[in-house]
C-alpha positions in Angstrom: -22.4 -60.2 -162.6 -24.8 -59.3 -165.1 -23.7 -57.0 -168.4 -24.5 -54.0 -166.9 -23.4 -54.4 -163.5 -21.1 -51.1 -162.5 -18.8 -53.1 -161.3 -18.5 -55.3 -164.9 -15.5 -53.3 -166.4 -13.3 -52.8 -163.4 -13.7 -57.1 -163.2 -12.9 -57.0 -167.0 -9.7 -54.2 -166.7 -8.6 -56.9 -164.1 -8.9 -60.1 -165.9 -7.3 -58.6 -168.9 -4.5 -57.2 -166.6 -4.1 -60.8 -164.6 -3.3 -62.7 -168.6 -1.0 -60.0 -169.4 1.0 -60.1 -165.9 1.2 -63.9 -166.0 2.2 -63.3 -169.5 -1.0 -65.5 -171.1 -0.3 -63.5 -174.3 -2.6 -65.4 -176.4 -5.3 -65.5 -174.1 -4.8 -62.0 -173.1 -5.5 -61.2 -176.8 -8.7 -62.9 -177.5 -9.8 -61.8 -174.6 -8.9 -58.1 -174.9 -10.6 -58.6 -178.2 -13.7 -59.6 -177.3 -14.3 -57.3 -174.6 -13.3 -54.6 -176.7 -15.7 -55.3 -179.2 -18.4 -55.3 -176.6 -17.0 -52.2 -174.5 -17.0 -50.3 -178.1 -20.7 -50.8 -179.0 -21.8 -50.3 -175.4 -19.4 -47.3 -174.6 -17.9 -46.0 -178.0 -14.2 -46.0 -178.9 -13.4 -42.9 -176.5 -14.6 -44.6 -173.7 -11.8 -45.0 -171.1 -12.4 -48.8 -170.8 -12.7 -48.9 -174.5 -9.1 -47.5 -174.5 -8.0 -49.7 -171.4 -8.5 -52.5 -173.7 -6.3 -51.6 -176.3 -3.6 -51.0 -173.9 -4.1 -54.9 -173.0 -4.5 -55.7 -176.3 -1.7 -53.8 -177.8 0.7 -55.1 -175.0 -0.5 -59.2 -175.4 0.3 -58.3 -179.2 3.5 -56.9 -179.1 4.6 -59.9 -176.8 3.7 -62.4 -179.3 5.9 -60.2 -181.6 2.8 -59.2 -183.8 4.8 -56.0 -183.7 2.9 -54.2 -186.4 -0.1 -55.0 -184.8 0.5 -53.8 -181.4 2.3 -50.4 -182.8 -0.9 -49.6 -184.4 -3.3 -50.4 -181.7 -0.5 -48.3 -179.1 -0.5 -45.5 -181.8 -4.9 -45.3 -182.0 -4.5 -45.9 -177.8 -2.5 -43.0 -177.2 -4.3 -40.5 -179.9 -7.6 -41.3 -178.5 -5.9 -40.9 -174.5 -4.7 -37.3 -175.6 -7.8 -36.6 -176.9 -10.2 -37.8 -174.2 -8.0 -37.4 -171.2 -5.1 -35.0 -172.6 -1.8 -35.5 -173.3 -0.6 -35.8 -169.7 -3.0 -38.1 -167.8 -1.4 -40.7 -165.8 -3.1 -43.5 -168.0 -0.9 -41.6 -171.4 2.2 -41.3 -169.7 2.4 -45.1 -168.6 0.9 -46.1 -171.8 3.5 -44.2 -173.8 5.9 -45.7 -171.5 5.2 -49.1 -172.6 4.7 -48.1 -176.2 8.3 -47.6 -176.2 8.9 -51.2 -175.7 7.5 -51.7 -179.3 10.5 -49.3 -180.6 13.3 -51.4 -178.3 11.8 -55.0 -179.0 11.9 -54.1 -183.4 15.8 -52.8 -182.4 14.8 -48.7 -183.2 16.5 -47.9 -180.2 16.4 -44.4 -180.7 12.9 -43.9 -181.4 12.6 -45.9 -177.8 14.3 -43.7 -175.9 13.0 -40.6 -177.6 10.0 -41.8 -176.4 10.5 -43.5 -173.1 12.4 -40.4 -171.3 9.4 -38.0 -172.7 7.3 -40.4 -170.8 9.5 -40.0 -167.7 9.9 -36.4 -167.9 6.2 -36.0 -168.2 5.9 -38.4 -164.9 8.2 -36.5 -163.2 6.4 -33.2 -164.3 2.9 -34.6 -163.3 3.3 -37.4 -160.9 6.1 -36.4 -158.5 9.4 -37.7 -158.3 8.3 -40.6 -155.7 5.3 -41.5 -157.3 5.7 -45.3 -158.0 4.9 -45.2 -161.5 7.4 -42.3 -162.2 10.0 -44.8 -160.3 8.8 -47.8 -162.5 9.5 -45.6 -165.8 12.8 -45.0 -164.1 13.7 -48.4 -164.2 12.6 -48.9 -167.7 15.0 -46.0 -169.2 17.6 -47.4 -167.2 16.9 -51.1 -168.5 16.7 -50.0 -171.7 20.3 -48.1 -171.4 21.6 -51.5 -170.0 20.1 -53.7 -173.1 21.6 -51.5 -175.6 25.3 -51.0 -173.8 24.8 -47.7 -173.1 26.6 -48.1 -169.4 27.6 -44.5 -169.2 23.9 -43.1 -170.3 22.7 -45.4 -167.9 25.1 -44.9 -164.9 24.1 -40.6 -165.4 20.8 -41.5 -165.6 20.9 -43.4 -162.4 22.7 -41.1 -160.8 20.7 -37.9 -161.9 17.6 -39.7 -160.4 19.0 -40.5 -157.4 19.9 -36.8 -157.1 16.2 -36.1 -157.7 14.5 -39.0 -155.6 17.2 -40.2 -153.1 14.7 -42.9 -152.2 14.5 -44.6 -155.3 15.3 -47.8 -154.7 15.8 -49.0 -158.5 18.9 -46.1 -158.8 20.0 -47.3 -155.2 20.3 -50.8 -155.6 22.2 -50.6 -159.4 24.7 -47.5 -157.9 25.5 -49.2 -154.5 
């Protein structure tokens, strides 16, 4: 496909998305970079792909524990989502999810799940209960809970969203 084929950045988003998933961190990187260079002198750095990028970016960085890195390329992600698409756009309240994963992997626990149940509150809020990224999110406060020894947080967590989704199947499977 040529540079300016519509279909060019969904191909990109998915490329990007396919390193990260089969956790080709370094790859992921340079290629988040480059596109992101491109996608910002095409588009600008509001663009929604411009700001998809960073997501891909800041998640191959922080799992090649370039952890100041990835915190500030989360951090400029997530001010330029609010301000684009506001502060509760799907795309934010995942994002933020995973930015959350910065705060657990550099041991601030706290600051993690500060931010991690905002995130699923705001799912929950927006998205629906069922919604399948409000479930994921669900799974990643209650992972967190179980890294950190929190086993009583985690069981009332659990339990509290099975009392909200009865279907989840993350809070089924660690309560049966």
């Amino acid at each position: 496909l040529s540079e300016d084929h519509w279909l060019r950045p969904t191909i990109v988003n998915e490329r990007g998305y396919y390193h990260v998933a089969y956790r080709r961190m370094a790859e992921a990187e340079v290629f988040s970079q480059r596109w992101l260079a491109r996608y910002r002198s095409k588009f600008g750095r509001k663009h929604p792909y411009s700001i998809m990028l960073m997501h891909h970016l800041a998640t191959a960085l922080l799992y090649q524990s370039k952890y100041e890195e990835a915190r500030e390329v989360y951090e400029e992600a997530l001010a330029l989502q609010e301000e684009v698409l506001g502060q509760d756009h799907p795309s934010r309240i995942k994002m933020m999810a995973e930015y959350s994963w910065y705060f657990r992997f550099t041991g601030k626990f706290e600051e993690a799940e500060k931010i991690i149940t905002e995130a699923f509150s705001t799912a929950q809020k927006v998205l629906g209960v069922t919604h399948p990224d409000t479930r994921k999110i669900s799974s990643w406060v209650s992972g967190m809970y179980e890294r950190v020894d929190r086993r009583p947080k985690r069981l009332a967590f659990l339990h509290q969203v099975l009392n909200d989704d009865p279907g989840n199947p993350h809070a089924r499977e660690h309560l049966a």
